[in-house]
C-alpha positions as CSV (number, residue, x, y, z in Angstrom):
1,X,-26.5,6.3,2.5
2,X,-26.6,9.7,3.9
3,X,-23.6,11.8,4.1
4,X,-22.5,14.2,6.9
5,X,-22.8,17.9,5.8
6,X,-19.4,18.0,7.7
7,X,-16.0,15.5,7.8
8,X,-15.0,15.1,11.6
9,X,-11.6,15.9,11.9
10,X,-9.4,13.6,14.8
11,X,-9.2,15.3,18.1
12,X,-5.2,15.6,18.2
13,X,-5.0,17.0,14.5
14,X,-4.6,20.2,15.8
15,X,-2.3,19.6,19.2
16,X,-1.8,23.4,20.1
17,X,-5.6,23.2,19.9
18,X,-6.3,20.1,21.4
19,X,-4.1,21.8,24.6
20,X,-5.9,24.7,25.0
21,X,-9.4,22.8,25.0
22,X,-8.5,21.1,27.3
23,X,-7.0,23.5,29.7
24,X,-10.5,25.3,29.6
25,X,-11.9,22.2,29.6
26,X,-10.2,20.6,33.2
27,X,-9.7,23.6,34.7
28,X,-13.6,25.2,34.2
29,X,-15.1,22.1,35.3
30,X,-12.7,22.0,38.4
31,X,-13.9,25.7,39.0
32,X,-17.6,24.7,38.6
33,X,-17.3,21.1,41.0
34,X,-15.4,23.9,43.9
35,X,-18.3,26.0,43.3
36,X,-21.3,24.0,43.4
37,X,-19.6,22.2,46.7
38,X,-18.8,25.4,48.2
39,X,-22.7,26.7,47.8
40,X,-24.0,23.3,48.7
41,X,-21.8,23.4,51.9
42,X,-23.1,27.0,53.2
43,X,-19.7,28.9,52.1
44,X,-21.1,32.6,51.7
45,X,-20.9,33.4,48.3
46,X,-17.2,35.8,48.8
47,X,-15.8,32.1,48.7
48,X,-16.4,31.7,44.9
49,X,-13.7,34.9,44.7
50,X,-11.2,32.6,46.6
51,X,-12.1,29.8,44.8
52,X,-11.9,32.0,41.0
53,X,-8.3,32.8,42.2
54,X,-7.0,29.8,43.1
55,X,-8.3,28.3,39.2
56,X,-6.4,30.8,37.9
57,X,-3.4,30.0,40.0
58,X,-3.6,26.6,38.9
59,X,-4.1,27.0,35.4
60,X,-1.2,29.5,35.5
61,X,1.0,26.8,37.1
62,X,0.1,24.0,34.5
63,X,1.3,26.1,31.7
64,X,4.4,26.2,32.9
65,X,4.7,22.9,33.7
66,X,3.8,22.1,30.7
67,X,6.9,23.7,29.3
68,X,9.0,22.4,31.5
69,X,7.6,18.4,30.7
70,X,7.8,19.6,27.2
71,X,11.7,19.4,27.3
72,X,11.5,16.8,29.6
73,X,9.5,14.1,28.0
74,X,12.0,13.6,25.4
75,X,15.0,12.6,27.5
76,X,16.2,9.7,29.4
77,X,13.8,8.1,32.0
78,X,15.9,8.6,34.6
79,X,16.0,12.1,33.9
80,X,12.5,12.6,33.1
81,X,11.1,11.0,35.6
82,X,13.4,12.4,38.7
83,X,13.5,16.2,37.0
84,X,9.2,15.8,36.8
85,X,8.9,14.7,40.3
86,X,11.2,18.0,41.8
87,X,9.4,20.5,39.8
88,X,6.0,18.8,40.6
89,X,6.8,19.1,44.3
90,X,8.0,22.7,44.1
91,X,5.0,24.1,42.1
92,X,2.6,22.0,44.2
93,X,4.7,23.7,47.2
94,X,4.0,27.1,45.6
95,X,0.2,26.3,44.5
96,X,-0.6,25.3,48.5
97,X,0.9,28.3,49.9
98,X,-0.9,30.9,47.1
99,X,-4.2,29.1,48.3
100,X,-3.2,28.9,52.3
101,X,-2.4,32.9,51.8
102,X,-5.5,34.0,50.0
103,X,-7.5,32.0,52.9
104,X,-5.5,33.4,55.6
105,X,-6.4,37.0,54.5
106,X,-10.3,36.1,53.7
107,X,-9.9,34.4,57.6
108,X,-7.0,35.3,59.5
109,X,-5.4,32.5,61.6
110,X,-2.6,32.3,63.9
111,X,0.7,31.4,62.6
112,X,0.3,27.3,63.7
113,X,-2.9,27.9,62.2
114,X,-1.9,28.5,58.8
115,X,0.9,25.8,59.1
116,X,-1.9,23.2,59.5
117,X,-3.8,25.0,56.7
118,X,-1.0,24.5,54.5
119,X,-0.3,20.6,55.0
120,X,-3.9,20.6,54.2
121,X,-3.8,22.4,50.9
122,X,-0.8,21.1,49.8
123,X,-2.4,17.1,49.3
124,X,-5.4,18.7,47.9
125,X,-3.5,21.0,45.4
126,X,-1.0,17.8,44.8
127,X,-3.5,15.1,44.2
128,X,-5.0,18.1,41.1
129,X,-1.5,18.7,39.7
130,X,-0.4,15.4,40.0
131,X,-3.7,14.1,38.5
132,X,-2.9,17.0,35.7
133,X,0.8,16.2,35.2
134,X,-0.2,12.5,35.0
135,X,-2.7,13.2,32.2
136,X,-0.4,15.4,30.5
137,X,2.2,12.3,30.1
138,X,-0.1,9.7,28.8
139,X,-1.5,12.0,26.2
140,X,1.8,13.1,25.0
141,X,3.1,9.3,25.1
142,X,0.1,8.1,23.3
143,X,0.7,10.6,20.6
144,X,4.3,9.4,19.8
145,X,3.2,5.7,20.0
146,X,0.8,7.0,17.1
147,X,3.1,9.3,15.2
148,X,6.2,6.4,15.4
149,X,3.3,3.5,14.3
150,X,1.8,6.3,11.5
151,X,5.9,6.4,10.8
152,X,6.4,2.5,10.5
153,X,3.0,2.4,8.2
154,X,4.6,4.6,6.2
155,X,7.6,3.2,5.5
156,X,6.6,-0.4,5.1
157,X,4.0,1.2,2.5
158,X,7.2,2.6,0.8
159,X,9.0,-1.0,1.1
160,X,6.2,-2.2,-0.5
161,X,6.3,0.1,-3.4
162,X,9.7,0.1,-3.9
163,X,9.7,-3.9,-3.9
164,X,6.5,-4.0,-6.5
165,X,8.2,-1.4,-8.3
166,X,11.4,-3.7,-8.6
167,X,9.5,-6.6,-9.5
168,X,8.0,-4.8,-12.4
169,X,10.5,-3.4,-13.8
170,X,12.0,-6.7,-13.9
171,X,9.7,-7.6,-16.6
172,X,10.4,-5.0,-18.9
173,X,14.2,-6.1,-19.8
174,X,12.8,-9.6,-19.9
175,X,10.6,-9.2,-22.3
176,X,12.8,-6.4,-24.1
177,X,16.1,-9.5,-24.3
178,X,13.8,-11.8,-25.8
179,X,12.1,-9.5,-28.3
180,X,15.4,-8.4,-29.4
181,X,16.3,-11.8,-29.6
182,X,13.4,-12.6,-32.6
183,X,14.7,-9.4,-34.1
184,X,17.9,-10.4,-34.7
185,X,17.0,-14.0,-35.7
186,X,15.3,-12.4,-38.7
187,X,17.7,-10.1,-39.4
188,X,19.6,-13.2,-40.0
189,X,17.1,-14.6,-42.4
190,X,17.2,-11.5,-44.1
191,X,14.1,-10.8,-43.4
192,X,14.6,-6.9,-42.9
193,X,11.0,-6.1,-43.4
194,X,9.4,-8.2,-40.8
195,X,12.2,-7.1,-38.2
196,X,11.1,-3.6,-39.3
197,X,7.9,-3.9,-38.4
198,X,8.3,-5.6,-34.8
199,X,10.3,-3.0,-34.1
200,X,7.8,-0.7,-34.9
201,X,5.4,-2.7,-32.8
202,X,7.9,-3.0,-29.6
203,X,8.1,0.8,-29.3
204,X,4.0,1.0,-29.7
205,X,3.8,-1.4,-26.9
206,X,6.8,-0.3,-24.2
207,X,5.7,3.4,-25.1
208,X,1.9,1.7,-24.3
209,X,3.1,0.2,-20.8
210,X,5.4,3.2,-19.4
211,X,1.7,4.8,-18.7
212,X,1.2,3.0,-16.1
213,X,3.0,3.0,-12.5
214,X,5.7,0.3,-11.6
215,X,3.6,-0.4,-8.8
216,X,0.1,0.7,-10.0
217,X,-3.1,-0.9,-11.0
218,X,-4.7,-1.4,-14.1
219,X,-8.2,-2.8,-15.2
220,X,-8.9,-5.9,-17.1
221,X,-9.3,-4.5,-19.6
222,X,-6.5,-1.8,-19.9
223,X,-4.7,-5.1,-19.2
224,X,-6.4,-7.2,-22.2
225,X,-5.1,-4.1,-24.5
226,X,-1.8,-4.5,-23.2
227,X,-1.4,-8.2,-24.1
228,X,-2.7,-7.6,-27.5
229,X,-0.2,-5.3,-28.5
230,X,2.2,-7.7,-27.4
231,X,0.8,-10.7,-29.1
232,X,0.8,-8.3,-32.1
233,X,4.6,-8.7,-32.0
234,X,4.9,-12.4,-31.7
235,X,2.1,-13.2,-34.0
236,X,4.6,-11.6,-36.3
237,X,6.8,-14.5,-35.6
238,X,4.3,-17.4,-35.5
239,X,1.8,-16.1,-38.1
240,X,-1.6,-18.7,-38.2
241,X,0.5,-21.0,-35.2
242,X,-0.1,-18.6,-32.5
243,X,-4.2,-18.5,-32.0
244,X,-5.8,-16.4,-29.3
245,X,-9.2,-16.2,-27.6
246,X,-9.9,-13.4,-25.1
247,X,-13.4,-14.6,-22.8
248,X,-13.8,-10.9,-20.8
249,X,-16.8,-10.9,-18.6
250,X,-17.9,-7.5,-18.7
251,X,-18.0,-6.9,-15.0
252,X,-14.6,-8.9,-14.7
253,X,-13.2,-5.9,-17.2
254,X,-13.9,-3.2,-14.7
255,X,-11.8,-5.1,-12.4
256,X,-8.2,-4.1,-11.1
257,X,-4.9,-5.7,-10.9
258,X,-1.5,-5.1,-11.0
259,X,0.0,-4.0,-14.3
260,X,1.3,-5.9,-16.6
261,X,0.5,-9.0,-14.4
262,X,-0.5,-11.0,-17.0
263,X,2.1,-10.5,-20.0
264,X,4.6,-13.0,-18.6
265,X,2.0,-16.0,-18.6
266,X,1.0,-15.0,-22.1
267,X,5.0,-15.1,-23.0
268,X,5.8,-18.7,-21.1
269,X,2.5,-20.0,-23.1
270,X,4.2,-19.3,-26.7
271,X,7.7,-20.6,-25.6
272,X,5.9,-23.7,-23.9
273,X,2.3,-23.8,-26.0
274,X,3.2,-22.5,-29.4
275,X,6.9,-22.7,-30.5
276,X,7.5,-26.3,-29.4
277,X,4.5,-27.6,-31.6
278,X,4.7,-27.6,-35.6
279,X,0.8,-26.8,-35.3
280,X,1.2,-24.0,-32.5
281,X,-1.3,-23.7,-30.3
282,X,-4.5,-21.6,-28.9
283,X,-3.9,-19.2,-25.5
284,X,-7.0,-18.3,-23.7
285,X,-7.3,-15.5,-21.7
286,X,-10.9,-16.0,-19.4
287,X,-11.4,-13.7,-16.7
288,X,-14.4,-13.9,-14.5
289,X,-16.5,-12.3,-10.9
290,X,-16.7,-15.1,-8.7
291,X,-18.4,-14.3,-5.7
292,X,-16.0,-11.0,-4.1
293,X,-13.1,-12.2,-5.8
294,X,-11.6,-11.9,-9.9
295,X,-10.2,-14.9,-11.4
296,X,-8.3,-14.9,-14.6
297,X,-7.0,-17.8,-16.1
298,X,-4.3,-18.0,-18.4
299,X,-4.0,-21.9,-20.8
300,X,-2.6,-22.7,-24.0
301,X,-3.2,-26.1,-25.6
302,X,0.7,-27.4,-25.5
303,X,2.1,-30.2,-24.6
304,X,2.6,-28.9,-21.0
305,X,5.7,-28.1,-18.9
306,X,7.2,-29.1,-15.4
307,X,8.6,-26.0,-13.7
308,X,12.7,-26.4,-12.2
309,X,11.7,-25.7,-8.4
310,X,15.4,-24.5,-7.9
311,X,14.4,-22.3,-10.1
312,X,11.0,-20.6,-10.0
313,X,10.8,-21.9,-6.4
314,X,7.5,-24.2,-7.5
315,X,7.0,-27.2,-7.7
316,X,7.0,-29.7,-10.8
317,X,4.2,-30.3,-12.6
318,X,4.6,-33.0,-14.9
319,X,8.2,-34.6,-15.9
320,X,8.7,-33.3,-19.1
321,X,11.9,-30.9,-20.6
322,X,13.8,-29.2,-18.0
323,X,14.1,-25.3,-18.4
324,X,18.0,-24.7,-18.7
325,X,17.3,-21.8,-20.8
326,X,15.2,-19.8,-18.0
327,X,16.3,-16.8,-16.9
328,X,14.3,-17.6,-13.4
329,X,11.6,-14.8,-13.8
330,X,8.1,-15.5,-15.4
331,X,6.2,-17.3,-12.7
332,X,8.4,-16.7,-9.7
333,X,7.9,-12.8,-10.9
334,X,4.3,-12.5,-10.4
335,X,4.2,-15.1,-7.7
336,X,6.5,-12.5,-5.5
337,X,4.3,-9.4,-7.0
338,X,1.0,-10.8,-5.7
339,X,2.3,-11.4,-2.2
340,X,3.5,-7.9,-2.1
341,X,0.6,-6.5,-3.3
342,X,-2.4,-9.0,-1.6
343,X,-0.2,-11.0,0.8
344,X,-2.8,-13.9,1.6
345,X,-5.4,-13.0,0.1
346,X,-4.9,-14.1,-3.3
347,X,-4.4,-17.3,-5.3
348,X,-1.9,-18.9,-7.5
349,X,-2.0,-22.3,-9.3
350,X,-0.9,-23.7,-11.8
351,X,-2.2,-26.9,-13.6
352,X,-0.6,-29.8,-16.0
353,X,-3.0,-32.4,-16.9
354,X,-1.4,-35.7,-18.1
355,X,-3.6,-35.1,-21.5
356,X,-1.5,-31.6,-22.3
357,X,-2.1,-28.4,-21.9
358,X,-1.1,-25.4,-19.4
359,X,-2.8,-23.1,-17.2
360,X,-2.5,-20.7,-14.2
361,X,-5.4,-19.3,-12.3
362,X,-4.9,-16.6,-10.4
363,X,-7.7,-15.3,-7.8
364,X,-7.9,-11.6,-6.3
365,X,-10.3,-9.6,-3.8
366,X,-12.7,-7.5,-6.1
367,X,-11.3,-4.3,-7.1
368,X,-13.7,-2.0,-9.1
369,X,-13.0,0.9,-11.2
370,X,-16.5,2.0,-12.5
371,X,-14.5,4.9,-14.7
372,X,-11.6,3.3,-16.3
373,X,-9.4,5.7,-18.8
374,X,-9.2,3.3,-21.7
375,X,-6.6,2.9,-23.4
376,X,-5.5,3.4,-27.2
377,X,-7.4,0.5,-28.6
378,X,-5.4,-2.4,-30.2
379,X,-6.1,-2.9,-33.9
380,X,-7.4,-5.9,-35.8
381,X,-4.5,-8.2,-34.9
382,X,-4.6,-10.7,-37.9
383,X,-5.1,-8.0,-40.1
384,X,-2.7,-5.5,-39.7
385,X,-0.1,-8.3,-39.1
386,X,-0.8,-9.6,-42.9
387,X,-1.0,-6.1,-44.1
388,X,2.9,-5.3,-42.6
389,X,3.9,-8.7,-44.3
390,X,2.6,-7.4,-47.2
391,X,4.0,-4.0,-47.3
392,X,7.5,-5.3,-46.0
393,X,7.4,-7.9,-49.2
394,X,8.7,-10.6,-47.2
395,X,8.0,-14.7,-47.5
396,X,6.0,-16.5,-44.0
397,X,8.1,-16.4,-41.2
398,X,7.2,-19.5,-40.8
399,X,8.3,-21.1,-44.2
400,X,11.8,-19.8,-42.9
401,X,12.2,-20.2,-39.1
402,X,11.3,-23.9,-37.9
403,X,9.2,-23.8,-35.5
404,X,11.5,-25.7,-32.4
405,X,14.2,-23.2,-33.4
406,X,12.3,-20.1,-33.0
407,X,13.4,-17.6,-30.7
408,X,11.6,-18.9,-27.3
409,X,10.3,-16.1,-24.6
410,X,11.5,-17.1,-21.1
């Protein structure tokens, strides 16, 4: 596609600008329409001088009355309205006798003569300043109707923000409480190593997601990154019972989305996939292009949950165990975070089958970032977890934390 050598710039950038070409604009072409009528007429060619002087008189006039609308526009009709149509009527007055005198002394007339000549000029000059003033009005009004809609843009852009911005930072003391929680469960069991190391791995991963914007967007894969650093921490809790299986399409990974969009489905899938079952349980992460839209899909293999609707403000899935111990942000979270960000023009479901299992799929208009900054790459997960056990010198966590009474991510 070929690209202008120049970027046009809107008319009314520049309204000082905008004014003056104008002016020259109206008032040249009025000058060259007397003209050519004048010559086409007969009028011997001394006519163009009256003709030169009466443009000037007019432009003169309009400049002026364009200070005197400038303080007027701004104030109650009433007054703007009543004070426009005096002063029009006065420099109309003023414009008809300039012209009726100049034509007097190029053709002198008697005094009833030039009274005539007057009532004449003074509908011809008031239909041009009139026409002028009227033009002058809507311009000016059309330009605050733009500045006060720019004005509202901006501001509901800044609600916007500020409400995305409030949503996600909603998730970080979430996940932070129940973190903390698994911390001090361990430090219970005396197991001082292990808690050790997830602390170490909770500051790698909220120093890893304060790069990002409350409100900004991420790729895929910056996102993938993301939840493996956090699994890293609870696969310190649930050792060989918390399996994981990433499926990344590589144009899906270029893909944007909100940050951090995806941890809380990834946390709900251990408290309601893994920790409930002695055998844990497999979360997949599958995120592919379908036609112009990205669709990631969170499931774990679980037994499958109902959601509270009081709660989350969803509807229930499948009557199993209520969730008294929610703290009413997961889902509801990133259900409120895509309507700020997409409104509708995204999709959110989630699915139950009576056989077990979870899953939410989640549907977004194509975002591409062809040059994403990647991120610090996560390590082997399953290894360096089993090399910290072994440094730390502690037994499984899971020989000493039964699974149902693990600490459970809300």
């Amino acid at each position: 596609m070929a690209v202008l050598p120049i970027s046009p710039t809107p008319f009314f950038a520049n309204k000082n600008q905008a004014f003056w070409n104008l002016q020259l604009a109206g008032w040249g072409g009025t000058a060259l329409l007397r003209a050519m009528s004048a010559l086409a007429n007969g009028q011997p060619a001394d006519f163009l001088v009256i003709i030169l002087i009466a443009t000037i008189t007019g432009f003169s006039l309009s400049l002026i009355l364009a200070v005197i609308y400038s303080r007027l526009i701004n104030q109650r009709p009433l007054v703007t309205w009543g004070a426009t149509a005096v002063v029009l009527a006065v420099a109309v007055g003023f414009y008809a006798f300039i012209d009726s005198w100049v034509l007097e002394l190029a053709r002198p007339i008697g005094d009833s003569g030039f009274a005539r000549l007057f009532v004449g000029i003074y509908f011809i000059d008031l239909t041009l300043l009139g026409a002028w003033s009227a033009l002058y009005y809507a311009i000016n009004f059309f330009l605050q109707v733009e500045e006060q809609a720019d004005r509202l843009e901006r501001l509901e852009m800044q609600a916007t923000s500020a409400q995305l911005a409030m949503l996600r930072y909603q998730l970080n003391p979430h996940f932070l409480f129940n973190t903390l929680n698994s911390i001090s469960t361990l430090v219970l069991l005396k197991q001082t190593g292990t808690a050790n190391a997830m602390l170490t791995r909770l500051s790698s991963f909220l120093r890893h997601t304060l790069v990002t914007q409350p409100g900004g967007k991420v790729t895929v894969a910056q996102e993938v990154e993301t939840l493996k650093l956090y699994l890293d921490i609870e696969r310190m809790r649930f050792e060989e019972r918390l399996q994981t299986d990433f499926r990344i399409d590589p144009e899906a990974a270029k893909a944007c989305l909100p940050s951090m969009l995806l941890q809380p489905l990834v946390e709900n899938a251990i408290k309601y996939g893994v920790s409930p079952q002695e055998e844990g349980a497999e979360i997949s992460v599958v995120a592919q292009i379908v036609g112009p839209r990205l669709r990631v899909t969170v499931s774990d293999t679980g037994p499958g949950m109902t959601f509270n609707s009081a709660e989350e403000g969803l509807p229930a899935v499948r009557p199993t165990h209520a969730r008294r111990d929610s703290t009413g942000v997961g889902l509801a979270n990133i259900r409120d975070r895509l309507a700020q960000a997409y409104g509708e023009e995204h999709r959110f479901e989630i699915r139950s089958p009576e056989s077990g299992g979870f899953s939410v799929l989640i549907e977004l208009p194509f975002e591409s970032d062809e040059a994403p900054a990647p991120l610090t790459s996560a390590p082997d997960n399953a290894a360096q977890t089993a090399a910290i056990q072994k440094q730390a010198g502690h037994l499984p966590v899971s020989s000493l934390q039964p699974p149902r009474k693990a600490p459970q991510a809300t």
